[in-house]
C-alpha positions in Angstrom: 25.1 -36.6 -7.0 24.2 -33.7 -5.4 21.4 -31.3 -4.8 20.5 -29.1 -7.5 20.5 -25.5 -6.0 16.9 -24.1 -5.1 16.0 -20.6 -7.2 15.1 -17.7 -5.1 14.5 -15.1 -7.9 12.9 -15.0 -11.3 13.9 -12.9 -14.4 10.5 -11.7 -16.5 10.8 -10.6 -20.3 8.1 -7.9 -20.0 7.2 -6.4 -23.6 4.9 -3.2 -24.6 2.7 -3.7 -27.3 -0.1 -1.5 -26.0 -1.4 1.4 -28.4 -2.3 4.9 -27.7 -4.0 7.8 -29.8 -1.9 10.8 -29.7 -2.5 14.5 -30.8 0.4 16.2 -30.2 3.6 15.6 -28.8 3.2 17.8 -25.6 4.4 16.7 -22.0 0.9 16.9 -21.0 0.0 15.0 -23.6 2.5 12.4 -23.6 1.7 11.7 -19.7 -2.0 11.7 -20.0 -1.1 8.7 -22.7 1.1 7.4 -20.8 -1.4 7.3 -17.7 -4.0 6.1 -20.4 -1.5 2.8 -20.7 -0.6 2.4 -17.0 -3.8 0.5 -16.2 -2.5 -2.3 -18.9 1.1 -2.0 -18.4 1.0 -2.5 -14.8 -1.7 -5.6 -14.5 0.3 -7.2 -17.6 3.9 -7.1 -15.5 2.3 -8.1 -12.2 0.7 -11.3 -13.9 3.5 -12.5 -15.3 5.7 -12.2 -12.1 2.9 -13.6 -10.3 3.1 -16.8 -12.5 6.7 -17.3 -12.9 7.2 -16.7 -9.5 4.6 -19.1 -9.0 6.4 -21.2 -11.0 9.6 -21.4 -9.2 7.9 -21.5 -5.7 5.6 -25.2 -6.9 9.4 -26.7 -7.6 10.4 -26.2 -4.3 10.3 -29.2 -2.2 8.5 -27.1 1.2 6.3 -24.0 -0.6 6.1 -20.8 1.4 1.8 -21.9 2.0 0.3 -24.2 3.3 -3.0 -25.9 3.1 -5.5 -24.6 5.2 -7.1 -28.2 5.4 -4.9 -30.8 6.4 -1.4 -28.4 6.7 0.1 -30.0 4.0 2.9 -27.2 2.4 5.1 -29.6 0.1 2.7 -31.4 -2.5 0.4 -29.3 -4.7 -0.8 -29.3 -8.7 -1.9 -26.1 -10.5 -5.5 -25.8 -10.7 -5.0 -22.6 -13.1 -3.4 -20.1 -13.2 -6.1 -17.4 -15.1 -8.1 -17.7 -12.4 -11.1 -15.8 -10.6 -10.5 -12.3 -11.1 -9.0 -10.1 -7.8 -9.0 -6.1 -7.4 -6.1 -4.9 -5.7 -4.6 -1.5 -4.9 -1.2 -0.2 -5.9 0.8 2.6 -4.8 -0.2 3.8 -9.0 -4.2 2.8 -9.2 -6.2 -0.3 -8.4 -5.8 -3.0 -10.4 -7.7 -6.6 -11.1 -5.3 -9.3 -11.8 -5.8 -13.4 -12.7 -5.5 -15.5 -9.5 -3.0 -18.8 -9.2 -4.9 -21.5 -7.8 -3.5 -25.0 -6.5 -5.2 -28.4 -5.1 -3.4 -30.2 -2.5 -2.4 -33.3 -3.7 -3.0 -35.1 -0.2 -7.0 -33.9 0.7 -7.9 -32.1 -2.3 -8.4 -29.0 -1.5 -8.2 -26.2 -3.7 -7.4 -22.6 -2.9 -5.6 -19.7 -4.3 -1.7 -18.6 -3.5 -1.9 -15.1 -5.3 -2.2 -13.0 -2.2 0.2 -15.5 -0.2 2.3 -14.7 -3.0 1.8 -11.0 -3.5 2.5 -10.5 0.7 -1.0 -9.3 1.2 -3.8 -11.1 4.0 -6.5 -13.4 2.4 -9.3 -10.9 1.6 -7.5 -7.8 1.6 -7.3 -5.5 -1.4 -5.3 -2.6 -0.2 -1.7 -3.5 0.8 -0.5 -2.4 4.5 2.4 0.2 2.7 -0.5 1.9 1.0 -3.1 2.2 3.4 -0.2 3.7 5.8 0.6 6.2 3.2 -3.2 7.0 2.7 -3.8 6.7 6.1 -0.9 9.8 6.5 -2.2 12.2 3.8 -5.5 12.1 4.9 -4.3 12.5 8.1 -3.0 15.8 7.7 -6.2 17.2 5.8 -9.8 16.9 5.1 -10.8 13.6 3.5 -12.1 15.6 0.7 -8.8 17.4 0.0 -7.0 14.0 0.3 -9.1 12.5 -2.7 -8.4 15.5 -4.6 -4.4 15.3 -3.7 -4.0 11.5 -4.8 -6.2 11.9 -7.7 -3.6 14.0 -9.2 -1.2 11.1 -8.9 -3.4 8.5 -10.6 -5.2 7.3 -7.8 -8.7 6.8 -8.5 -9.5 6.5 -4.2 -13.2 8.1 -2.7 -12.8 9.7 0.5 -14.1 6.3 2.2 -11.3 4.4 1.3 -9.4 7.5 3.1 -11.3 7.5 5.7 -11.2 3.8 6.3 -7.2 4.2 5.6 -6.9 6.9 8.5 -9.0 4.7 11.3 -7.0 1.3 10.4 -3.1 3.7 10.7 -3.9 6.9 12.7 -2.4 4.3 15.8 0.9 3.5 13.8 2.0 7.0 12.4 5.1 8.0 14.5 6.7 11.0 14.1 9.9 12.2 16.1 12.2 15.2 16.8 15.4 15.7 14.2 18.0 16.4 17.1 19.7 18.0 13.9 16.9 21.2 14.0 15.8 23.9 16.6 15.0 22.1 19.9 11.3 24.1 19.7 8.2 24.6 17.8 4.1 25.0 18.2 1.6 22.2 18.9 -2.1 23.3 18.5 -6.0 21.6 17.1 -5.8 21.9 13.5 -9.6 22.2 13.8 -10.5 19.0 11.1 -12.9 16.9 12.6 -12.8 13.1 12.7 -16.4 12.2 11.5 -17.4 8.6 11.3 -16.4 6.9 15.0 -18.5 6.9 18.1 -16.9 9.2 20.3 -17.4 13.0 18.9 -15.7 16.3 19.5 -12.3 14.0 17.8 -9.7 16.4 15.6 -6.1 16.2 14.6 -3.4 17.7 16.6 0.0 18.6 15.1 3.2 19.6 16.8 5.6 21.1 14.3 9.4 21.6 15.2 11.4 24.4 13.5 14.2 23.7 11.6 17.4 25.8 11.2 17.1 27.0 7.9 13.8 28.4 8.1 10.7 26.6 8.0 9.0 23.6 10.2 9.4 19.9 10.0 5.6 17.9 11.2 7.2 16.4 14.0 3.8 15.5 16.2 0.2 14.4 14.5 -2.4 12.7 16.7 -6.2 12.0 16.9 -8.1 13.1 20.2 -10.6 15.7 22.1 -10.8 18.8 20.5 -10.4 19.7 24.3 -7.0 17.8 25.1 -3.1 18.6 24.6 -0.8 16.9 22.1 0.6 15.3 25.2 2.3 12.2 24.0 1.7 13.0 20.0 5.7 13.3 19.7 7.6 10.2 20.3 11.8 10.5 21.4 12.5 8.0 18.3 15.8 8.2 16.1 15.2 9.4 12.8 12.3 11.7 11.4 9.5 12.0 8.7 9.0 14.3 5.7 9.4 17.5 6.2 7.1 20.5 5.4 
């Protein structure tokens, strides 16, 4: 006989049964209930991907974790899955889902799998992707302003969490020149401090290039000396950011 095929994907049935108090059917209206439900909506859908994923992964003969105790990464049980509660952040809001745990059948040791699962590090609640896209908007203006910005998007996010955001991905935003636009532009201090590391007099420096059809593209952004050039802010990389 042979062997039956391993699974690699999952298919959900995901059904709304929330309810919402409406008093009038204007757009504005409509979204704020909408964004009312989103909360709900979202942890409900990520739970039960979490668990039929998790479901698929505990029939495979070598699990994609391993046990942080004796390195065993075939033979596990399910402790529960409605676990200890975790808060996580979205690219929508944050949200506090359920954790999957499992014992290992060979020492006993029981741990969860619902970051391992998720693609996030063990005690991290704010996903690489979203702290990098944080980490960008309050790059390119006050932390205050950046709270405000995302706010209007759904994100309930302090400036700390900004702040924290920028420090962690100021050293992995990479911008470039389009070879496609005007080989010039302006590079200058923007003037907004960096408050909150050791070494003062810090700002962010931005080199825009000029693009053919009018306007600039932000082709430059660093973190130095209020007293220092954007020097090596622009990197010769294929392809380009956003543009402005």
């Amino acid at each position: 006989m042979g062997v039956t095929p391993q699974r690699t994907d999952i298919t959900i049935e995901f059904d709304c049964q929330f309810r919402v108090c409406l008093k009038d059917c204007r757009l504005v209206t409509l979204l704020a209930g909408f964004c009312s439900l989103l909360p709900q909506i979202l942890t409900d859908f990520l739970e039960k991907a979490l668990v039929g994923y998790g479901e698929m992964v505990m029939a495979w003969s070598h699990k994609p974790f391993n046990c942080d105790k004796c390195g065993n990464d075939q033979e596990f049980i399910w402790k529960t899955r409605h676990g200890k509660k975790t808060k996580i952040l979205t690219t929508f809001l944050w949200v506090c889902l359920h954790q999957l745990q499992v014992r290992c059948h060979k020492c006993g040791h029981k741990f969860y799998i619902t970051r391992n699962l998720l693609g996030l590090e063990r005690r991290k609640r704010i996903p690489l992707e979203v702290l990098r896209q944080l980490g960008l908007i309050g790059s390119l203006t006050t932390y205050r302003v950046a709270a405000k910005i995302v706010s209007t998007f759904g994100w309930a996010i302090d400036k700390m969490t900004i702040w924290k955001a920028v420090q962690k991905t100021a050293a992995e935003i990479k911008f470039s020149l389009d070879p496609e636009e005007e080989p010039r532009g302006e590079a200058d201090g923007t003037g907004i401090g960096i408050n909150g590391i050791k070494k003062r007099g810090q700002e962010v420096k931005v080199f825009v290039q000029y693009k053919k059809g009018g306007g600039v593209r932000v082709a430059g952004l660093d973190i130095g000396p209020c007293n220092r050039g954007v020097g090596e802010t622009v990197q010769e990389q294929p392809g380009c950011l956003q543009d402005v």
